[in-house]
N, C-alpha and C positions, 0 to 999 in steps of 0.2 A: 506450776508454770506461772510464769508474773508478768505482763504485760507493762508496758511505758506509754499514759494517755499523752498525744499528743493532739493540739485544736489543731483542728486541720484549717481553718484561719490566718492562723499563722503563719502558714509554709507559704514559699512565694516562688511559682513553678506554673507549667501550663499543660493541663492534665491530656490535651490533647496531643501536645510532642511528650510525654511522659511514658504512656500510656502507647501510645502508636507508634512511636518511633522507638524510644528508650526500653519499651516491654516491660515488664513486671513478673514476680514470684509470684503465686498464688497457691499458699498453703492449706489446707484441709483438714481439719484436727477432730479424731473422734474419741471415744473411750476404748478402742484399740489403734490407735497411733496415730500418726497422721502421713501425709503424701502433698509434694509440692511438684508444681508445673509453670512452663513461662506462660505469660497471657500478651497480648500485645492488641487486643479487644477490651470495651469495658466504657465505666463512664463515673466520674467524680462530680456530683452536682448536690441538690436542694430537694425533698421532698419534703414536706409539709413542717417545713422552716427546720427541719434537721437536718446537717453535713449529710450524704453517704455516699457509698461506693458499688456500682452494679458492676458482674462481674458474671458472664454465661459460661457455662460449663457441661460440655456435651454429655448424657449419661455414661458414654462410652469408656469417659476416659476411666482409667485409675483412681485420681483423685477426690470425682464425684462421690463417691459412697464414704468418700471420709468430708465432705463439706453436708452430707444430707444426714448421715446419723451423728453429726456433731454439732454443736450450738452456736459454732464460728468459726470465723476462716481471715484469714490476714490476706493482704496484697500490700506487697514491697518493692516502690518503686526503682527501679535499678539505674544509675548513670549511664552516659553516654558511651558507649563502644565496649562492651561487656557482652555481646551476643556469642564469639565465640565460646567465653566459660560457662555463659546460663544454656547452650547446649546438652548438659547433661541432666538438664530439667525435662527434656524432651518438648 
């Protein structure tokens, strides 16, 4: 699996309508597969002078046991008016 670094500096978006209105993927990847979910919670800011991304995730769901026995997890912010196809994320 190969990731694409991008500075998150660079992007020019407002993580508050991103994020709360636009929703996001938030995938889960562990050494037996992974599992994705919409989020439309969350937070893109600054601790201790490094980018990140908070993202809570209930134990309950699915996903959880694949973001906790795995070492990372992506969120993919989605465009405007795509709610009915990210539907099948549950």
């Amino acid at each position: 699996m190969s990731f694409e670094k991008i500075e998150i500096n660079s992007l020019e978006f407002s993580p508050t309508k991103a994020i709360g209105e636009n929703w996001g993927i938030l995938t889960g990847v562990s050494a037996d597969g992974f599992n994705s979910m919409t989020v439309s919670w969350g937070s893109v800011g600054v601790l201790w002078s490094k980018p990140c991304v908070f993202a809570f995730v209930r134990p309950g769901r699915y996903t959880y046991r694949f973001m906790e026995d795995g070492e990372m997890f992506s969120l993919a912010i989605m465009p405007e008016g795509i709610h009915k196809e990210m539907a099948v994320f549950g």
